[in-house]
TORVO-231384 format. One line per field, with one value per residue: residue number from 1; residue in three letters; x, y, z of N, C-alpha, C, CB in turn. Coordinates in Angstrom, 3 decimals. Glycine has a CB too. Layout:
i: NUM|... .
aa: ALA|... .
n.xx: X|... .
n.yy: Y|... .
n.zz: Z|... .
ca.xx: X|... .
ca.yy: Y|... .
ca.zz: Z|... .
c.xx: X|... .
c.yy: Y|... .
c.zz: Z|... .
cb.xx: X|... .
cb.yy: Y|... .
cb.zz: Z|... .
// end
This chain:
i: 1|2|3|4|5|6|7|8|9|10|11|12|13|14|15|16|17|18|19|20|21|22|23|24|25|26|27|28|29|30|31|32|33|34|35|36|37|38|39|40|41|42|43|44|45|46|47|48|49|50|51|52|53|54|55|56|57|58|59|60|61|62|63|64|65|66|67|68|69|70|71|72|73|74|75|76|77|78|79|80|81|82|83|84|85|86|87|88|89|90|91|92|93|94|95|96|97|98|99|100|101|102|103|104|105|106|107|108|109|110|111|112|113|114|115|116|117|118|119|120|121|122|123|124|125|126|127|128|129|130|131|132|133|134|135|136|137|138|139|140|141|142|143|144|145|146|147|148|149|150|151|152|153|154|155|156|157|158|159|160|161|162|163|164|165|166|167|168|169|170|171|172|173|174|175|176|177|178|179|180|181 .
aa: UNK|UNK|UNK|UNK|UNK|UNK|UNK|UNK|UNK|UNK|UNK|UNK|UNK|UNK|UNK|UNK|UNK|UNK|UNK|UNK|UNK|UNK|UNK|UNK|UNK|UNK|UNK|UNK|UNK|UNK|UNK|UNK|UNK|UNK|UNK|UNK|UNK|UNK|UNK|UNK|UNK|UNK|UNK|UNK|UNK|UNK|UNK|UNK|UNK|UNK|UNK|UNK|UNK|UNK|UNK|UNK|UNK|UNK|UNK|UNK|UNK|UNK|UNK|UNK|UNK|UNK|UNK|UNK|UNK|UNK|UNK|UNK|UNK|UNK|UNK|UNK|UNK|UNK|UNK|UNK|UNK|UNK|UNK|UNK|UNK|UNK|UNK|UNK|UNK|UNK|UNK|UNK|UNK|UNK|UNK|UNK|UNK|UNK|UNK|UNK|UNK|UNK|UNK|UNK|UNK|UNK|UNK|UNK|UNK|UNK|UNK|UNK|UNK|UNK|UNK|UNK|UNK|UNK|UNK|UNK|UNK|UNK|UNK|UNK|UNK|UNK|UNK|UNK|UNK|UNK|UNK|UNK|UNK|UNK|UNK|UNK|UNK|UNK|UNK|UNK|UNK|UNK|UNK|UNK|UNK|UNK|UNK|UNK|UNK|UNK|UNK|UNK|UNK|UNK|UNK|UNK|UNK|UNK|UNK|UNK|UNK|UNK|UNK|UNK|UNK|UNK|UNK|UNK|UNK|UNK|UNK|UNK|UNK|UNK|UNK|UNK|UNK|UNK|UNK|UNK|UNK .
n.xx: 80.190|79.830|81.962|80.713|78.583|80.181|81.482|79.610|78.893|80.674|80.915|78.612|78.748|80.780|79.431|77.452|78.910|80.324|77.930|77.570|79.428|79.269|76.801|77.504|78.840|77.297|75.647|77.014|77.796|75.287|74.034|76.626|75.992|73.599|74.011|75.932|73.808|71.907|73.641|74.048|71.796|71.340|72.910|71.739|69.388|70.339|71.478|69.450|67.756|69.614|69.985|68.041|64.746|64.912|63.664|61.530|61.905|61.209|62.747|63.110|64.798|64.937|64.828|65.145|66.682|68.860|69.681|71.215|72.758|74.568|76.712|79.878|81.685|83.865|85.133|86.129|88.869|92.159|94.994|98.455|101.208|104.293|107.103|110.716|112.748|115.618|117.488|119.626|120.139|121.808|120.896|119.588|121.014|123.440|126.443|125.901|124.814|121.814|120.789|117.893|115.342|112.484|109.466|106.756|103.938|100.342|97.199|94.980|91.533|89.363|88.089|90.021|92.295|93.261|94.218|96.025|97.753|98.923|99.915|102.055|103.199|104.667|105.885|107.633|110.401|110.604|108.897|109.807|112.599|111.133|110.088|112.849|113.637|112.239|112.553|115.350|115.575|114.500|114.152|115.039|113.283|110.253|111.075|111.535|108.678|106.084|103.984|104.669|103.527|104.116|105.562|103.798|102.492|103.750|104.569|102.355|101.251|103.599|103.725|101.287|100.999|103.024|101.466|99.672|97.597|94.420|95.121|96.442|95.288|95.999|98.972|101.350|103.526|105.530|107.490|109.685|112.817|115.534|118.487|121.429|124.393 .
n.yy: 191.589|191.209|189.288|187.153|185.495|184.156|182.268|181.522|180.259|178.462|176.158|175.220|174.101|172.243|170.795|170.013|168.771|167.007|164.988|164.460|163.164|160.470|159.991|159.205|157.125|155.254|154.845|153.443|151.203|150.164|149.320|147.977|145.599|145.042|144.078|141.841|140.082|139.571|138.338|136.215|135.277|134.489|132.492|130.343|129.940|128.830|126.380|125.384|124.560|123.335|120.879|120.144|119.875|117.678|114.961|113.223|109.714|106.504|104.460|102.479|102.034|99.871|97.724|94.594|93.561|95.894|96.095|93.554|93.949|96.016|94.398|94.115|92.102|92.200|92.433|89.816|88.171|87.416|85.901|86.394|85.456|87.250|87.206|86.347|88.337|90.010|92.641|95.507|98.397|101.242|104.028|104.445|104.997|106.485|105.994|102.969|99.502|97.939|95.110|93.850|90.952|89.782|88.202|88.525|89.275|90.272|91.196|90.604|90.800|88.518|88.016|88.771|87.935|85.645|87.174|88.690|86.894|86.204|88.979|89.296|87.245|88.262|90.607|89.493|90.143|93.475|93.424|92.943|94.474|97.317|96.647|96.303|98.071|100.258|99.094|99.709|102.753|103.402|105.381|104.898|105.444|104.573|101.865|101.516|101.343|99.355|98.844|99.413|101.168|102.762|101.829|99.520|100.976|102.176|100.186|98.744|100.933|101.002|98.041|98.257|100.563|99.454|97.333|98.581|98.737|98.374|96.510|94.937|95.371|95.398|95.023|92.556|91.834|89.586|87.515|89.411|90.689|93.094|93.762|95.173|96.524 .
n.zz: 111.415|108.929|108.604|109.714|108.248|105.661|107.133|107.955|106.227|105.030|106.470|105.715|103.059|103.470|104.990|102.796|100.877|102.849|103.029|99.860|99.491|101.521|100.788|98.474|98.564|99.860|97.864|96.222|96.974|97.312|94.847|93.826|96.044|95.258|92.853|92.624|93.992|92.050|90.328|91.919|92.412|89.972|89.140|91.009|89.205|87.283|88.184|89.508|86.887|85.478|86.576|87.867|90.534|93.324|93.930|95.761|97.421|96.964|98.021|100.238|102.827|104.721|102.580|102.021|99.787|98.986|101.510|101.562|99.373|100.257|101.922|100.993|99.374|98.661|101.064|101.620|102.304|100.710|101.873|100.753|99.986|99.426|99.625|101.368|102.731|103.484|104.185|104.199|106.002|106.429|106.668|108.926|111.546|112.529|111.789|112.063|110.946|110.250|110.230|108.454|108.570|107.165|106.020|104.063|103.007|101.673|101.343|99.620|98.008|97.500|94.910|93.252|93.602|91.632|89.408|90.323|91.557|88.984|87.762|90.151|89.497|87.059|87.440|89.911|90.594|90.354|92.573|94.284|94.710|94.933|97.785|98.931|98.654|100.224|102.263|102.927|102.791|105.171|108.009|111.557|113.459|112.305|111.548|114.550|114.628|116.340|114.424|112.200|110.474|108.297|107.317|105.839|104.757|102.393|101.228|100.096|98.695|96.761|95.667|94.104|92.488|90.741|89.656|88.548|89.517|92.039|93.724|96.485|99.791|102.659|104.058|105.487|107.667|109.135|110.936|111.550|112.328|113.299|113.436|114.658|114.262 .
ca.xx: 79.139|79.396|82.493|80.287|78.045|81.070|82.231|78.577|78.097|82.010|80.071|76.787|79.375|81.824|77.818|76.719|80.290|80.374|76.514|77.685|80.657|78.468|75.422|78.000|79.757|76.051|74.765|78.040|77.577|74.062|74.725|77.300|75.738|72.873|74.617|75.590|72.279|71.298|74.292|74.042|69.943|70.975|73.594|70.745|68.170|71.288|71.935|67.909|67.362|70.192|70.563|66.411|64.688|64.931|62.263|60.942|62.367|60.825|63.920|62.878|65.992|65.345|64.281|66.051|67.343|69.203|70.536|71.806|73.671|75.263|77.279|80.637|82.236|85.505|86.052|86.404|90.548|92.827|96.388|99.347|102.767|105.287|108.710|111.442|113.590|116.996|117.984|120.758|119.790|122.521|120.358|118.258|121.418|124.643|127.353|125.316|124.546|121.021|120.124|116.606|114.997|110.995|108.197|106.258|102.346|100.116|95.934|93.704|90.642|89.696|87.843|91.045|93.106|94.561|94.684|96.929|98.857|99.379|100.658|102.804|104.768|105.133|106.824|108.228|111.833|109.979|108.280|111.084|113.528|110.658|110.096|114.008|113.747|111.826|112.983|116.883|115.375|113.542|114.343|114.926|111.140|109.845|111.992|111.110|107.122|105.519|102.330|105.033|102.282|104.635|106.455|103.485|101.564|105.118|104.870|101.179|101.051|104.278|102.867|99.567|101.886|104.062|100.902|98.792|95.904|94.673|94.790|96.566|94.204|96.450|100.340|101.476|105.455|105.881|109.153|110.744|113.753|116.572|120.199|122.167|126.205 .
ca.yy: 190.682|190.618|187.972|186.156|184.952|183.459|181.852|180.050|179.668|177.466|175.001|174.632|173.657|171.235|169.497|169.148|168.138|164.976|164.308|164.007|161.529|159.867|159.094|158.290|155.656|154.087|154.517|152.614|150.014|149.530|148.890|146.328|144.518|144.471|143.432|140.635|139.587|139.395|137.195|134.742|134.568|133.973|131.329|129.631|129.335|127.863|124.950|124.383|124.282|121.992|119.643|119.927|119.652|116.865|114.225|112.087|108.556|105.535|103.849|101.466|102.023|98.795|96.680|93.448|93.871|96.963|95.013|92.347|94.610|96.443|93.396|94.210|91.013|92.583|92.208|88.471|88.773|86.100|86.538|85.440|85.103|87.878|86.751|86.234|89.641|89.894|93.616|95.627|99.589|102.201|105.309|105.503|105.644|107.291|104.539|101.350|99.117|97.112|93.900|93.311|89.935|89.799|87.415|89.803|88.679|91.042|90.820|91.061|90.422|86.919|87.982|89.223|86.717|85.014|87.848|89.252|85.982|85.957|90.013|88.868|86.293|88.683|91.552|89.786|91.377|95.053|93.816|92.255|95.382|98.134|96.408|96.461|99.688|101.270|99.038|100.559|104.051|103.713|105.644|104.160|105.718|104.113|100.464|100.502|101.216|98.204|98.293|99.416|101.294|103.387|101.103|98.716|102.107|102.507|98.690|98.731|101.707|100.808|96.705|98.345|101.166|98.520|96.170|99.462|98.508|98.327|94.732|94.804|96.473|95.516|94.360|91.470|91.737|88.464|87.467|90.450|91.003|93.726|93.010|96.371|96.153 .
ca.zz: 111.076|107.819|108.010|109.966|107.044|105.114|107.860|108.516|104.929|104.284|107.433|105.280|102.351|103.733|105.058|102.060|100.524|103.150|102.625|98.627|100.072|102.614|99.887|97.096|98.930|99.897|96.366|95.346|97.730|96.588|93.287|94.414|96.815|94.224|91.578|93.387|94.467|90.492|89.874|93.064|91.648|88.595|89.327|91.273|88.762|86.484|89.054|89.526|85.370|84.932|88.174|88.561|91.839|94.225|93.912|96.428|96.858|96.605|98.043|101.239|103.238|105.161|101.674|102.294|98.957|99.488|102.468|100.890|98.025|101.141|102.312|100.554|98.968|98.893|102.390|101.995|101.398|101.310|102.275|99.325|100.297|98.459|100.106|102.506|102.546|103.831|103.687|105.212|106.265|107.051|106.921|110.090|112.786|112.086|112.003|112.640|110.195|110.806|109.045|108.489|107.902|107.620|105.600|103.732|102.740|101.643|101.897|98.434|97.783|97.349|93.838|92.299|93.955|90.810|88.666|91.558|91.648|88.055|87.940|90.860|88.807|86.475|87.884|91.144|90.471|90.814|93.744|95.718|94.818|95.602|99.159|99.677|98.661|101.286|103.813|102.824|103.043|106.512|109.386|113.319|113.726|111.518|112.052|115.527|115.357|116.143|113.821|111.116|110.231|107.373|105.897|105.257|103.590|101.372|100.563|99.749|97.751|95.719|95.105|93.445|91.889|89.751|89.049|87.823|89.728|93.291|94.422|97.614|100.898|103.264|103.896|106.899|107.795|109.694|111.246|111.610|112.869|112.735|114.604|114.464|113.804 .
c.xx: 79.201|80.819|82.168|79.509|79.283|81.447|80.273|78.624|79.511|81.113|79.091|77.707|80.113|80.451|77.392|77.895|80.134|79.144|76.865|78.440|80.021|77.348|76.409|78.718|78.137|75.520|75.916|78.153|75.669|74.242|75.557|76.891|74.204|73.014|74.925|74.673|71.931|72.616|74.227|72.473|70.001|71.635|72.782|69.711|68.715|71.580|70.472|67.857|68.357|70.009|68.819|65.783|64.708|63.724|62.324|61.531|61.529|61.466|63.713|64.329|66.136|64.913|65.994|67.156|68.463|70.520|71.718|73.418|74.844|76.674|78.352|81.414|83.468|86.322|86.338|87.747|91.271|94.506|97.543|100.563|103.475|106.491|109.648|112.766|114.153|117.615|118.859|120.348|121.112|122.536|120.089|119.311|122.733|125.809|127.197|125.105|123.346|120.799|118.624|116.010|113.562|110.445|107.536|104.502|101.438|98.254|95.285|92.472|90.432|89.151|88.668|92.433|93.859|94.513|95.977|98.459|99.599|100.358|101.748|103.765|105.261|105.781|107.585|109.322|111.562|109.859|109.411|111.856|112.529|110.519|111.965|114.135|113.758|112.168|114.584|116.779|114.832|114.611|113.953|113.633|110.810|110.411|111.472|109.625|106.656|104.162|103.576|104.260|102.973|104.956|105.447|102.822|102.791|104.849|103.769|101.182|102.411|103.831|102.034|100.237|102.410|103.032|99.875|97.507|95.989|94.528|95.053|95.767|95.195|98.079|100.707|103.053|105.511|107.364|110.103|111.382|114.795|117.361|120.708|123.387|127.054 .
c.yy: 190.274|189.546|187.079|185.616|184.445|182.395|180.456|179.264|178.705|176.201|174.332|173.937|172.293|170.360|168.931|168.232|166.764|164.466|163.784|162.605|160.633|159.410|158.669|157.147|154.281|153.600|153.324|150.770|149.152|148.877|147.394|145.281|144.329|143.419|142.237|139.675|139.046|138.286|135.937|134.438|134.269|132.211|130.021|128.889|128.745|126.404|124.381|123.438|122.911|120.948|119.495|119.619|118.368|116.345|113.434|110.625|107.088|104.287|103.125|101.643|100.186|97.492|95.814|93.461|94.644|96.397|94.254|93.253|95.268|95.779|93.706|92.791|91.194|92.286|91.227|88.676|87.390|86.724|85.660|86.368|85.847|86.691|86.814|87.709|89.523|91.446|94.365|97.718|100.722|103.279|105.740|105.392|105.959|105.934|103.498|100.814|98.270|96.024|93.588|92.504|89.927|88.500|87.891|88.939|90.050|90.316|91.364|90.408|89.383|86.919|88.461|88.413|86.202|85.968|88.832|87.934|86.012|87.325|89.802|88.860|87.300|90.393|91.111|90.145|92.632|94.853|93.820|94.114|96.639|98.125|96.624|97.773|100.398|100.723|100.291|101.786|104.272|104.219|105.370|104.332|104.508|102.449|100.149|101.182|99.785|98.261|98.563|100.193|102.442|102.987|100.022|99.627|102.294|101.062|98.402|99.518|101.330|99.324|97.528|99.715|100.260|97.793|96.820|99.294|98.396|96.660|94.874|96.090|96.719|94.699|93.778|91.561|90.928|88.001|88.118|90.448|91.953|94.013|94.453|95.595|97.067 .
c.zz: 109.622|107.275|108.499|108.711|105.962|105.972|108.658|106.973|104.545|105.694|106.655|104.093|102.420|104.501|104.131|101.112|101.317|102.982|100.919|98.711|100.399|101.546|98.874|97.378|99.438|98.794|95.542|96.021|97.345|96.039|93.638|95.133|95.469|92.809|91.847|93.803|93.380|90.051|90.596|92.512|90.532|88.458|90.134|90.694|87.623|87.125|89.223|87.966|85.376|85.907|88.569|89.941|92.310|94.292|94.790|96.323|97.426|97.061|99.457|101.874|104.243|104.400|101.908|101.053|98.685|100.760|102.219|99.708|99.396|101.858|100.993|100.186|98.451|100.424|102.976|101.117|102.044|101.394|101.133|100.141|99.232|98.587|100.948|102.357|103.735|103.766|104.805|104.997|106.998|107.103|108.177|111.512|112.145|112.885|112.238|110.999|110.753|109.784|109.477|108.007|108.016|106.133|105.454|102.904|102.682|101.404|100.210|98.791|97.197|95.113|92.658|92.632|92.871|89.969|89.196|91.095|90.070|87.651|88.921|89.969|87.846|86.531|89.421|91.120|91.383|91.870|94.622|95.658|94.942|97.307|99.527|99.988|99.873|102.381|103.815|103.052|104.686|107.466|110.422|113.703|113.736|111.180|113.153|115.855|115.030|115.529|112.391|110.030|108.621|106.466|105.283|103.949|102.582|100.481|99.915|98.506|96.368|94.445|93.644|92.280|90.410|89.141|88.424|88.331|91.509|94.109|95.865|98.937|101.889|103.578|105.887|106.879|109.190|110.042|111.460|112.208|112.008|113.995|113.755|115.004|114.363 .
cb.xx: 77.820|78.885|83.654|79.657|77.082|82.058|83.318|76.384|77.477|84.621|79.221|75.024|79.912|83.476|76.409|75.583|81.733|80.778|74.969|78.371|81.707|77.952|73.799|78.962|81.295|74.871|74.527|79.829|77.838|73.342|76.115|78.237|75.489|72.548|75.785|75.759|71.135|71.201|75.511|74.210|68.529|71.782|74.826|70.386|66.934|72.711|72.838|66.140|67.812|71.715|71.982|65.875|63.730|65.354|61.819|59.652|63.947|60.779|65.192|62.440|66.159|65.000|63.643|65.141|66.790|67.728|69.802|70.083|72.511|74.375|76.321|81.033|81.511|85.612|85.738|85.191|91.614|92.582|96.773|98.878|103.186|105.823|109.356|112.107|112.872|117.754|116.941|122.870|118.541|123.279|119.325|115.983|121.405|124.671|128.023|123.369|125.538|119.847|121.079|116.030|115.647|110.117|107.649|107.708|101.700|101.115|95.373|94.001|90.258|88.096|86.935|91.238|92.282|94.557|93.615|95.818|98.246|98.311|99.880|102.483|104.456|104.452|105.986|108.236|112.047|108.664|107.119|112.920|114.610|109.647|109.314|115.139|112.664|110.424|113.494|117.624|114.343|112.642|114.283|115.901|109.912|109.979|113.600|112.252|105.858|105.513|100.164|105.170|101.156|105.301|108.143|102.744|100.911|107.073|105.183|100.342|101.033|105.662|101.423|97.762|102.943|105.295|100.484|98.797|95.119|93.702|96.012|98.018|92.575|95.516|101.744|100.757|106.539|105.356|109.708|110.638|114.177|116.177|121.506|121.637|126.653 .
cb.yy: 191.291|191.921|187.746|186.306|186.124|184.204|183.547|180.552|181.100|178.292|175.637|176.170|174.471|171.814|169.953|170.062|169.127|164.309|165.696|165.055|161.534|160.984|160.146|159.047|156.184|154.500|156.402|153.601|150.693|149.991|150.353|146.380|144.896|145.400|144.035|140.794|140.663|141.249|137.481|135.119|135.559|135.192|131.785|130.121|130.259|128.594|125.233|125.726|125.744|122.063|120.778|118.914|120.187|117.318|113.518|112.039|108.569|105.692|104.863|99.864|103.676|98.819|97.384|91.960|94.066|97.745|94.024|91.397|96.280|96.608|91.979|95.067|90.422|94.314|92.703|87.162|90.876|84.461|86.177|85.833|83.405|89.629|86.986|84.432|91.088|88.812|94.343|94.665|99.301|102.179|105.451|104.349|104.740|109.343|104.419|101.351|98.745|97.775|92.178|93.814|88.780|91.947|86.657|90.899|87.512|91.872|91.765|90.556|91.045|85.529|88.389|90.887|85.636|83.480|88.403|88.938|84.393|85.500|91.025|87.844|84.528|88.234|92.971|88.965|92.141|95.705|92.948|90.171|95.348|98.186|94.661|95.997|100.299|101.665|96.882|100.576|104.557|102.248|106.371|104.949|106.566|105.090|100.578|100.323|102.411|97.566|99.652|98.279|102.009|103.858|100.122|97.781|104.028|102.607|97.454|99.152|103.261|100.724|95.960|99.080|101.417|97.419|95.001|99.249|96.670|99.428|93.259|94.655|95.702|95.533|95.920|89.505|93.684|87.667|87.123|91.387|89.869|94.951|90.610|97.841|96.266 .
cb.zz: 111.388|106.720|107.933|111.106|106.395|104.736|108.926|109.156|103.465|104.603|108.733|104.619|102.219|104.806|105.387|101.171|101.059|104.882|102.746|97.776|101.475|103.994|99.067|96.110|100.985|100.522|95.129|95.532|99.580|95.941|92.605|95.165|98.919|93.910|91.016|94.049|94.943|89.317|89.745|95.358|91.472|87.313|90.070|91.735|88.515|86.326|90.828|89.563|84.028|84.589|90.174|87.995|92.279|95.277|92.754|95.973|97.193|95.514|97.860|100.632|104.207|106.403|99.715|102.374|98.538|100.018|102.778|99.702|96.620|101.874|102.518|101.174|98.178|98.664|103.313|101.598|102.140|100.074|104.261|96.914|100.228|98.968|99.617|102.520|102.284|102.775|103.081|104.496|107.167|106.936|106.320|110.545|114.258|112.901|112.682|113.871|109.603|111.279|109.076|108.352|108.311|107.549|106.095|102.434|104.205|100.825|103.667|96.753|97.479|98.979|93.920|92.427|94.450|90.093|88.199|93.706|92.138|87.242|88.257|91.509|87.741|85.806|87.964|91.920|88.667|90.321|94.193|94.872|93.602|94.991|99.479|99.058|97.975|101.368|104.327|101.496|101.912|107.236|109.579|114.678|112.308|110.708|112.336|116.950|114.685|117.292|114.112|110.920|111.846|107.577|106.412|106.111|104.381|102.374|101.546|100.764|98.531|96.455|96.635|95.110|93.001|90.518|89.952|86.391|88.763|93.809|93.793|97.508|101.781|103.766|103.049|106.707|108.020|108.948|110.650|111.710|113.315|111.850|114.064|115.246|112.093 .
// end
């Protein structure tokens, strides 16, 4: 009997041993998730102070006015004539050669219209030899989708690229044709 009493008393030990574990991993988690709490409330009453609450608006959603401003006057676009391109592609099939001829027109806005036409004249070189460009790079995909829907986003984005600004919305490839060799 008397190595029973050692033998209860290392049980009552290794209890209160994981009860020390067991509360110091909650007390540590407290703390943390508290601590937290005090920074997400603080970061809150930093975004009220500066950014202030949300006031009431005053704002008639169906004032005719309002209305009226809504009506976009960009989306009256007139269409201007780049140029007649002639280009020859021997990327997109392995031993072919394709010639591609198209009529290339691209869509601005009618209120930038001659500041368009006038950037035109003065880089059409760039333009012409960026459009050859990407036709010369295109792959058969991309040649035979009929909306073209790649090469006009290549031709668009390069235009407005070279002229530093966004004039052109949308690009027209008229006449196309391409005769493989």
């Amino acid at each position: 009997m008397a190595t029973d009493a050692p033998e209860e008393a290392a049980p009552a030990v290794e209890e209160e041993q994981e009860e020390k574990k067991s509360s110091g991993f909650w007390v540590k988690f407290a703390a943390v998730a508290g601590l937290l709490l005090l920074v997400m409330a603080g970061e809150f009453a930093m975004l009220f102070f500066l950014f202030g609450a949300s006031s009431d608006s005053d704002i008639d959603p169906k004032d005719p006015e309002i209305l009226k401003a809504e009506e976009l006057e960009d989306t009256d676009v007139v269409e201007i004539e780049i140029a007649s391109f002639n280009c020859t592609n021997t990327l997109s099939a392995q031993g072919q050669i394709i010639h591609i001829t198209f009529d290339l027109c691209v869509e601005v806005p009618r209120n930038l219209s001659e500041n368009f036409t006038f950037a035109k004249k003065d880089h059409k070189n760039r333009i012409k030899q960026a459009v050859s460009t990407i036709i010369r790079n295109a792959g058969t995909e991309e040649l035979n989708d009929p909306h073209s829907s790649t090469i006009k986003r290549q031709i668009r984005e390069e235009i407005n690229k070279i002229l530093n600004q966004s004039y052109v919305t949308s690009v027209l490839i008229t006449e196309f044709r391409a005769m493989e060799q």
